[in-house]
C-alpha positions as semicolon CSV with decimal commas, in nm:
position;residue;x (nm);y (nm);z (nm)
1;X;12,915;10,192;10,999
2;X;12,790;10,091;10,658
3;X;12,367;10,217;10,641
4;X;12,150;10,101;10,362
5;X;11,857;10,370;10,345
6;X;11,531;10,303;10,170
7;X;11,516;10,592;9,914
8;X;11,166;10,613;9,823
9;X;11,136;10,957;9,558
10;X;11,014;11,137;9,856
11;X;11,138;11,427;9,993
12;X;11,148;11,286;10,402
13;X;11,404;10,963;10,296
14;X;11,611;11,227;10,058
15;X;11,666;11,417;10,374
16;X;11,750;11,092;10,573
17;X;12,004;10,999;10,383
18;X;12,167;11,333;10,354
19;X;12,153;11,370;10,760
20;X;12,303;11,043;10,788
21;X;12,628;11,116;10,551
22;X;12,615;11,446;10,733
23;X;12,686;11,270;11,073
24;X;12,956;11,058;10,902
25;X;12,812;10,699;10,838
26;X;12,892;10,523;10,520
27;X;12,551;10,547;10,334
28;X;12,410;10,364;10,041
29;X;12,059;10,414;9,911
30;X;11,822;10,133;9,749
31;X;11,501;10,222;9,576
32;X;11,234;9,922;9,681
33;X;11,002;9,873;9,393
34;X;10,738;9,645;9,472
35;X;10,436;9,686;9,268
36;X;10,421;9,654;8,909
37;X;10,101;9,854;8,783
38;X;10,124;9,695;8,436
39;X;10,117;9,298;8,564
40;X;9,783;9,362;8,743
41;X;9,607;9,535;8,447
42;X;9,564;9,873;8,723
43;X;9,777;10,131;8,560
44;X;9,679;10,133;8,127
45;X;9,381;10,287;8,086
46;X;9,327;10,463;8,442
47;X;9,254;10,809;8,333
48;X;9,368;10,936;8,684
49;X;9,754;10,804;8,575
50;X;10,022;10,980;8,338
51;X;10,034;10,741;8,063
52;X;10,339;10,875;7,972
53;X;10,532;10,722;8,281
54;X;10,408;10,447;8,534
55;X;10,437;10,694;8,846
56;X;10,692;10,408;9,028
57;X;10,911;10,484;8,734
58;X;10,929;10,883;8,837
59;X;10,980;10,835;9,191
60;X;11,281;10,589;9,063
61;X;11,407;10,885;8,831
62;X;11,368;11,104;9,153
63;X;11,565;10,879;9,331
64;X;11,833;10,884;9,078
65;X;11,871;11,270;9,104
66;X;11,883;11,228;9,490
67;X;12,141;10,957;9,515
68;X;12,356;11,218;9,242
69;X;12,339;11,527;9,433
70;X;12,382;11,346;9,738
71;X;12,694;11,142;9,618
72;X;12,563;10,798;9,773
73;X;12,551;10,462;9,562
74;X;12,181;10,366;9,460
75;X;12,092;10,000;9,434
76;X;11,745;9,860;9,279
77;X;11,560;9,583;9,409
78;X;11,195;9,409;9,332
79;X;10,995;9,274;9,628
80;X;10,717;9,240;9,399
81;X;10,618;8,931;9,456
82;X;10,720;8,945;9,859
83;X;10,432;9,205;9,899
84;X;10,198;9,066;9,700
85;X;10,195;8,720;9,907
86;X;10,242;8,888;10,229
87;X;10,034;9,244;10,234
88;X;9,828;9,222;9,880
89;X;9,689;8,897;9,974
90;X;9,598;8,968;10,294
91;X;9,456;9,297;10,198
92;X;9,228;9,152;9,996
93;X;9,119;8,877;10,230
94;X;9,037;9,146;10,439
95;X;8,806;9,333;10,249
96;X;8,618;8,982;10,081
97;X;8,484;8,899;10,458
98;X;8,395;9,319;10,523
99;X;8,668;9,459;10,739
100;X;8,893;9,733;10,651
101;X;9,259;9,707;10,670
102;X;9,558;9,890;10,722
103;X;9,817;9,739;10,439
104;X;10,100;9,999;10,532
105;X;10,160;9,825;10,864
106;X;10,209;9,500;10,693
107;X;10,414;9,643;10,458
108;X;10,648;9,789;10,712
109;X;10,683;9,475;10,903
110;X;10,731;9,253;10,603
111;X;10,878;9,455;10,362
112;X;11,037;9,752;10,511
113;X;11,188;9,619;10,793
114;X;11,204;9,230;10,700
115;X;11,313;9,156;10,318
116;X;11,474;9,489;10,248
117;X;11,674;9,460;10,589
118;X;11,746;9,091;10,503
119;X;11,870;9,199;10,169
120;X;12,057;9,461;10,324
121;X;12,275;9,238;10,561
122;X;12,318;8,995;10,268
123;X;12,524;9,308;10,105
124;X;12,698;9,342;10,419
125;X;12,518;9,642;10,558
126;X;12,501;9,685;10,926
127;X;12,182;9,908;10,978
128;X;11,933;9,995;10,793
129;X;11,749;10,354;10,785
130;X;11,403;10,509;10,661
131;X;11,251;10,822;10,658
132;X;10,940;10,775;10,903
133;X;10,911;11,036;11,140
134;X;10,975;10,808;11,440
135;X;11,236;10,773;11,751
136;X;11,455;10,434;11,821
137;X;11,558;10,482;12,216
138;X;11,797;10,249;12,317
139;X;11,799;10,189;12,716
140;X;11,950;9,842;12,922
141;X;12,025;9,625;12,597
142;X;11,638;9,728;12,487
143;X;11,495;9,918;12,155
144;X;11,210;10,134;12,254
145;X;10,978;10,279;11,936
146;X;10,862;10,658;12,018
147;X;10,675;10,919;11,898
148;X;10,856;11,167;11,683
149;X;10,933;11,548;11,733
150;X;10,689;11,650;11,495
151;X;10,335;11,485;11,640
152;X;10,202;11,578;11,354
153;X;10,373;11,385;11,138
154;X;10,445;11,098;11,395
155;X;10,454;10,711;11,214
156;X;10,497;10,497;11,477
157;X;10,086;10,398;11,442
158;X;10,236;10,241;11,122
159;X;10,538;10,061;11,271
160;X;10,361;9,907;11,576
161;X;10,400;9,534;11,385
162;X;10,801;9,568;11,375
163;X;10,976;9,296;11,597
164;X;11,223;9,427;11,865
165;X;11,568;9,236;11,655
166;X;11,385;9,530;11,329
167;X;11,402;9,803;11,542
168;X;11,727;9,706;11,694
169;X;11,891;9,737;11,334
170;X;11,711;10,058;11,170
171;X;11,751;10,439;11,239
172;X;11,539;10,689;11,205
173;X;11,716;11,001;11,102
174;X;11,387;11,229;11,113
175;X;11,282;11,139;11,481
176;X;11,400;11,512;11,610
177;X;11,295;11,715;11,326
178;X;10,974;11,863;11,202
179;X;10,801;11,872;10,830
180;X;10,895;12,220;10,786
181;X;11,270;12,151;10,846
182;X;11,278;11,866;10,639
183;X;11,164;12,124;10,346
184;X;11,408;12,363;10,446
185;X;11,683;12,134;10,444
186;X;11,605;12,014;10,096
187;X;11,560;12,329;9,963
188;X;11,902;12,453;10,068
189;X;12,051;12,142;9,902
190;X;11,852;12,276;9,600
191;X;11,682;11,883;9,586
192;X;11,442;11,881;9,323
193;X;11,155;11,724;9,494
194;X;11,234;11,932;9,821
195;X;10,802;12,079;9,760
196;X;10,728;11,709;9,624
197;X;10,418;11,633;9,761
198;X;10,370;11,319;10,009
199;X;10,256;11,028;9,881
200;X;9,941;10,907;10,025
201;X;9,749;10,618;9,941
202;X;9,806;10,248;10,022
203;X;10,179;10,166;10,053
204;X;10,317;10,115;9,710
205;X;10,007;10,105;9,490
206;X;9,995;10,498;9,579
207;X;9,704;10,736;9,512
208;X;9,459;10,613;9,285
209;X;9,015;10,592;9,282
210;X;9,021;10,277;9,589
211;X;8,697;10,102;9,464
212;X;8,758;10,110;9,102
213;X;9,084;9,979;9,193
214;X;8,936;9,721;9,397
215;X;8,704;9,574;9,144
216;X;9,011;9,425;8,972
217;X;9,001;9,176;9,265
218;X;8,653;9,158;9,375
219;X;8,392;9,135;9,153
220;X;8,093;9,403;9,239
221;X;7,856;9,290;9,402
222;X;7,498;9,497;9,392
223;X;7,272;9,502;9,698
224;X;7,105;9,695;9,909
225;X;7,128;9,997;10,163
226;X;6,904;9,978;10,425
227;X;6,783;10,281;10,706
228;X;6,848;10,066;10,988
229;X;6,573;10,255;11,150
230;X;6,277;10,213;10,950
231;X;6,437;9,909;10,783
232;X;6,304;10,016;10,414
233;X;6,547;10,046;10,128
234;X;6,662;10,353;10,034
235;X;6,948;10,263;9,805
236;X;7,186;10,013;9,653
237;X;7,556;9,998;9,682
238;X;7,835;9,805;9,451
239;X;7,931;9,548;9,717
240;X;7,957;9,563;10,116
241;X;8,371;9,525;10,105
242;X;8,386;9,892;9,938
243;X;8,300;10,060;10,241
244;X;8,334;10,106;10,593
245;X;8,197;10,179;10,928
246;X;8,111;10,568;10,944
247;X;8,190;10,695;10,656
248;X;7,952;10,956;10,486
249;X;8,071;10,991;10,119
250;X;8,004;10,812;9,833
251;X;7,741;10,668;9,947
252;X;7,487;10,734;9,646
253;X;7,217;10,823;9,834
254;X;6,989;11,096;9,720
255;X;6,721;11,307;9,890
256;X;6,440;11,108;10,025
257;X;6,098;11,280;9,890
258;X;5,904;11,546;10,181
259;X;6,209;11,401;10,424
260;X;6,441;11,703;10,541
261;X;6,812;11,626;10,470
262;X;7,040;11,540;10,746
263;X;7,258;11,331;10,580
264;X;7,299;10,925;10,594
265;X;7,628;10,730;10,733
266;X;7,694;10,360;10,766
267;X;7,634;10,190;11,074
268;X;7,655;9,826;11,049
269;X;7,795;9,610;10,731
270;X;7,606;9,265;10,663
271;X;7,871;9,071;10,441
272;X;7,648;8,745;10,467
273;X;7,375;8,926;10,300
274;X;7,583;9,181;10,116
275;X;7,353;9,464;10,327
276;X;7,454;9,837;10,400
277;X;7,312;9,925;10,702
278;X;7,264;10,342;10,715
279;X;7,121;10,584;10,987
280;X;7,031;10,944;10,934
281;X;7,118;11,237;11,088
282;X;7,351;11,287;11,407
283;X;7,550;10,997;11,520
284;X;7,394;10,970;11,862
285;X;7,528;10,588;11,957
286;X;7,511;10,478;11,675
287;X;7,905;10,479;11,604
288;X;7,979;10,402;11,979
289;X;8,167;10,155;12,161
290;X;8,337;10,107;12,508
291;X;8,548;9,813;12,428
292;X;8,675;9,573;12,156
293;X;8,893;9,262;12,126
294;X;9,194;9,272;11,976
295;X;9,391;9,023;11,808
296;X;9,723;8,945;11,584
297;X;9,922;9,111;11,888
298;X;10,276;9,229;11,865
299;X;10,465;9,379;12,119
300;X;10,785;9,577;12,037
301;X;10,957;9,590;12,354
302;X;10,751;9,400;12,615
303;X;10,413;9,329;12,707
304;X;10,176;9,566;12,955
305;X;10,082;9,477;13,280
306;X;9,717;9,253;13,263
307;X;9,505;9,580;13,377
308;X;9,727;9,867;13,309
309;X;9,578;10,162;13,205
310;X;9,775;10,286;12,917
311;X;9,665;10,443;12,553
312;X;9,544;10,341;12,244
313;X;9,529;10,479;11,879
314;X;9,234;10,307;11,622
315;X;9,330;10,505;11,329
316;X;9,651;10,694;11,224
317;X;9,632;11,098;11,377
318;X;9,372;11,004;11,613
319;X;9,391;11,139;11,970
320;X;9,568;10,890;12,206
321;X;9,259;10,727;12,389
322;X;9,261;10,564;12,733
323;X;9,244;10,179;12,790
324;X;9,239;9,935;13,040
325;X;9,374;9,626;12,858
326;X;9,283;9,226;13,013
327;X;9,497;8,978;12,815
328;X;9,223;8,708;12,711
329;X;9,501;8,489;12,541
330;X;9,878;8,500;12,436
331;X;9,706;8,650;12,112
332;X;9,386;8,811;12,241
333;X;9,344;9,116;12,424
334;X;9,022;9,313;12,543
335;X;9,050;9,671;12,580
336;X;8,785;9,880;12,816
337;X;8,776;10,218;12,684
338;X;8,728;10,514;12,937
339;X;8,450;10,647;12,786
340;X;8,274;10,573;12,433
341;X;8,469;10,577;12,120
342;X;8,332;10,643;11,750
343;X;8,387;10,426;11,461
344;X;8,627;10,204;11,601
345;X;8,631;9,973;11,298
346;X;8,716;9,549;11,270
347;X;9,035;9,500;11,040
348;X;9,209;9,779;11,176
349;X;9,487;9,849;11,395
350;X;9,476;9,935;11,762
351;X;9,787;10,053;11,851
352;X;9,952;10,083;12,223
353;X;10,115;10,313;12,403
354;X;10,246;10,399;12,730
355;X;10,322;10,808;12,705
356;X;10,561;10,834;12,429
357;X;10,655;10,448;12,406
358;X;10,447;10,270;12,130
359;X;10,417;9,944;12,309
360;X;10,320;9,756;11,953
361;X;9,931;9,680;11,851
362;X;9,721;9,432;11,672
363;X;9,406;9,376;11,496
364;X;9,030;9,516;11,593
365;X;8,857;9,164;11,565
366;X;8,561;9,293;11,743
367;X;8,354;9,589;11,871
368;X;8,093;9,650;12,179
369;X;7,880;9,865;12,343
370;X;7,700;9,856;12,645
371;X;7,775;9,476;12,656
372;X;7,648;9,435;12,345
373;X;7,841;9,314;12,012
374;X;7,828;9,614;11,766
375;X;8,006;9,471;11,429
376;X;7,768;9,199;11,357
């Protein structure tokens, strides 16, 4: 069986590949290179960037070294402008009307898992394989996502947009392994990047200062920041669509003359009037909510029951959280939480489970408490 793997630079789809051959498949590699820096004016002159190389280029060289030690074929291919139409675009969309999105789910499902597996049946490949630490169960003619091994490092929050015919064609070499193995195994195959360090940032456009990089798209905006209690200003912020619900730093927000300290978060955005909306000291209620609506829905391999309890991640690592979801439409969902949840934020993914399974997800369109809307 001929496997295309996505070789990435990275240490986790070096190993992939290598367990692959191990177990006897026929395996090519193909480094997807879908952002170019230098065409959007983000890369010359950032003083947090290597001049001397564009940092896509070095994961490609690191690729190169892989696919030589390994002895697999390596193959090149732009998606630039793929991503840009279908995950840069809405990415930005997202952030001009004040929610917060989660681009590496869209990037999965569009360009992980849908050109690059397109492209890889048009060179007569007959599976495709990445290095996300995620399970593919096959049971009755039917693909089932699951958590990986290593909880720690499990992806499948980030894959809960793939269709059932994805899943059907890609492996996941890395599902029964841990972080610490993957090392080991790279080490003893004296890889060079085997203590690379993961890549983090937004899928692609890497690690990099987020609202500076931002600006590039959307102009700054200055307004204010308002103490939702007292309603007085205490501050002023570059634009609404730079931050998000809860968060605590960077706010710009000095110490308030014979106040005591306790520290300001955001509660609320107003995008309308370009208004940050801050409280002080512990989070109380502020942050809370006991159910939201969730749209854009995808399920992997079949829908919940209309009142099953099952489980629900907001954001990646979070704790699996219980839900009683009521299907509103084809596309809308409520979920009832089983008790208050913080900072469950518009824009981002809610993703399903049922123990292990990851049922698929969608969109946070909206958040409430106590019957209450809370993101307006």
């Amino acid at each position: 069986m001929k496997i295309l793997v996505g070789l990435s630079g990275g240490v986790d789809s070096a190993v992939a590949a290598y367990l692959l051959k191990k177990d006897g498949y026929d395996v090519s590699a193909c480094f997807m290179r879908n952002w170019d820096s230098l065409a959007n004016n983000d890369y010359l002159g950032n003083p947090n960037i290597n001049n001397s190389q564009c940092p896509q280029e070095a994961d490609w060289d690191d690729a190169v070294k892989v696919a030589q030690k390994l002895d697999i074929p390596l193959l090149r291919i732009d998606f630039i402008k793929e991503y840009w139409d279908d995950v840069f675009s809405y990415l930005i969309k997202e952030y001009e009307v004040g929610r917060t999105p989660n681009p590496d789910i869209f990037c999965n499902k569009y360009i992980k898992f849908d050109a690059f597996l397109k492209f890889a049946k048009e060179k007569g490949f007959d599976m495709i394989a990445m290095g996300h630490y995620a399970k593919r169960v096959d049971k009755d003619g039917v693909s089932y996502l699951c958590k990986s091994f290593d909880q720690n490092k499990d992806q499948t929050y980030f894959l809960s947009q793939i269709s059932q015919d994805q899943l059907k064609y890609a492996l996941f070499p890395l599902g029964d392994i841990d972080k610490k193995e993957v090392r080991k195994i790279a080490h003893d195959l004296n890889l060079e990047i085997a203590d690379k360090k993961d890549s983090t940032g937004v899928c692609f456009i890497g690690e990099r200062n987020f609202k500076e990089f931002l600006k590039n798209y959307i102009p700054a905006k200055k307004g204010k920041i308002i103490d939702i209690d007292t309603n007085r200003t205490i501050g002023y912020h570059e634009g609404v669509m730079y931050y998000t619900i809860g968060q605590r730093k960077g706010l710009g927000i000095g110490g308030i003359a014979n106040e005591e300290a306790k520290g300001w978060f955001i509660v609320k955005k107003d995008v309308r009037n370009n208004i940050l909306f801050v409280a002080s000291g512990g989070e109380s209620d502020r942050l809370n909510s006991d159910s939201c609506l969730v749209t854009n829905l995808n399920f992997i391999s079949g829908k919940p029951k209309e009142g099953q309890h099952i489980y629900a991640k907001f954001r990646y690592r979070q704790q699996d959280n219980g839900v009683v979801i009521h299907f509103v439409n084809d596309d809308t969902v409520r979920l009832d939480f089983d008790s208050p949840y913080k900072a469950v934020t518009p824009g981002q993914a809610a993703v399903f489970y049922d123990g292990d399974i990851c049922l698929g997800g969608g969109l946070i369109h909206s958040t409430y408490y106590k019957g209450k809307r809370t993101d307006l």
